[in-house]
N, C-alpha and C positions, 0 to 999 in steps of 0.2 A: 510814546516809548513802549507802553505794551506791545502795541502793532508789529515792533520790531524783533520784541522778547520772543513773541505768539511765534513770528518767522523763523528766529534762531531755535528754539525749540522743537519744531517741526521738523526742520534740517539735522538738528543733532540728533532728536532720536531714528529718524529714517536712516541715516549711517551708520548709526549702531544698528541696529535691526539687522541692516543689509554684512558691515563685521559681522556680527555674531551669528547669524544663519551660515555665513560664510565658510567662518573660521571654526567657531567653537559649536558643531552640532552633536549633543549626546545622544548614542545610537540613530545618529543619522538624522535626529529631531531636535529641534532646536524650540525653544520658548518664543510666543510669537509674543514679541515685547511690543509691536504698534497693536495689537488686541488690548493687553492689559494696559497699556500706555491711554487708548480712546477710551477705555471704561474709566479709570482712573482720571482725566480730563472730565468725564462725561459725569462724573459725582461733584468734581468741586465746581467746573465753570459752569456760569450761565447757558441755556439750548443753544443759542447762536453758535456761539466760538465754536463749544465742544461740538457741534454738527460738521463745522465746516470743518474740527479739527480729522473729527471721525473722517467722515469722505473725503476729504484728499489723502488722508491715511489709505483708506478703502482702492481709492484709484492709484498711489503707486503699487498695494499689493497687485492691480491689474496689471499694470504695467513691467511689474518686474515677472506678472506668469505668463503662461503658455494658455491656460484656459478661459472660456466662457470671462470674457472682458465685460467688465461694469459688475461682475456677481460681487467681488469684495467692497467696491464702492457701497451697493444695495444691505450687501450683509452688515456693515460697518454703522452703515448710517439709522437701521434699522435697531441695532446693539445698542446704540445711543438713547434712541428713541425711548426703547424698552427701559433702560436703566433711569430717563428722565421722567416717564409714568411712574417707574417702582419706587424713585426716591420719596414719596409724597407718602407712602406708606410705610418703609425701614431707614433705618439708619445705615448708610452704608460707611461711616467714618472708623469703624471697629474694624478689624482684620477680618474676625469668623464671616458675619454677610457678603464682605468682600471675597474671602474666596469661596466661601456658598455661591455667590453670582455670576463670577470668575469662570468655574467648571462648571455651573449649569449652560451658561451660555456660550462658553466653550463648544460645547456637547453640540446645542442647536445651529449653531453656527456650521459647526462640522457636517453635522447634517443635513445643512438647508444648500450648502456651498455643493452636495455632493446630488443633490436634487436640482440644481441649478445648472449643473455640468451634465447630465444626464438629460436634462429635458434640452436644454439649448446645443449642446457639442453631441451628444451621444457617444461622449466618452467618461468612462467612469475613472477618476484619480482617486479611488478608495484608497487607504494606507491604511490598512487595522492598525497600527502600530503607532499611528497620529492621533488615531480616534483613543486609543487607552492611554498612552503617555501623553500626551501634548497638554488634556485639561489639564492633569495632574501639575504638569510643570509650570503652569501658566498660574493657575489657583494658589500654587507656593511663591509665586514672584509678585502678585498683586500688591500683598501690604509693603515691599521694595520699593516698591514701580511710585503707589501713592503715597509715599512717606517723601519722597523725591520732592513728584509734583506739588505737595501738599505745601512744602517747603519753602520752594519758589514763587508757589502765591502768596504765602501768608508772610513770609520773613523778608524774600527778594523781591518782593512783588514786581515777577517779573509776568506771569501770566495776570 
């Protein structure tokens, strides 16, 4: 039954993602809700799931860009990684480390994604305008995002 829940979850949030990028972008930026969605996965479930959840997150954001294909898969899975060393040492289940980790890795992600398009495309998709707004937005929807997911495993146990 989880196998199923993991599926349905997967599917719901990629179509909201894809709505809401869509439809509702403030100044042209939108909250990247599969970023906060694989971190927030990537604190409660075990490395497995949340890997596999992170990269195939990672690979539709390939899928749905234009650029340097496999970078979100690699950044994604990478994110995970990072966030399943660092839980050994904070607590991520409080709102403040969540969005302290949120907008940090916001930042690096923006960064590494912008170094990965540069050395593989040699084309630069800079957006100043991602790079300052986007943590921000992202860091404010985390405790949303994992009160959600938090939910569903613990109450619905559906993850």
């Amino acid at each position: 039954m989880k196998f199923f829940g993991n599926i349905f979850v997967f599917i719901f949030v990629s179509v909201v993602y894809w709505l809401f990028n869509n439809n509702f972008p403030l100044f042209s930026i939108a909250p990247n809700l599969l970023f906060t969605s694989a971190i927030s996965l990537a604190i409660l479930l075990n490395p497995v799931v949340a890997l596999s959840f992170c990269f195939f997150w990672g690979l539709y954001m390939d899928i749905m860009g234009i650029n340097a294909f496999g970078a979100y898969a690699l950044i994604y899975t990478l994110t995970c990684y990072a966030v399943h060393i660092s839980k050994k040492h904070f607590d991520f289940d409080m709102p403040i480390p969540q969005i302290i980790l949120v907008f940090v890795l916001s930042v690096l992600a923006f960064l590494f994604y912008q170094l990965l398009s540069l050395i593989f495309t040699d084309i630069n998709p800079l957006r100043l305008k991602s790079l300052l707004i986007e943590p921000i937005v992202n860091s404010l929807l985390i405790p949303f995002v994992f009160a959600i997911f938090y939910y569903l495993r613990r109450k619905l146990k559906i993850l």
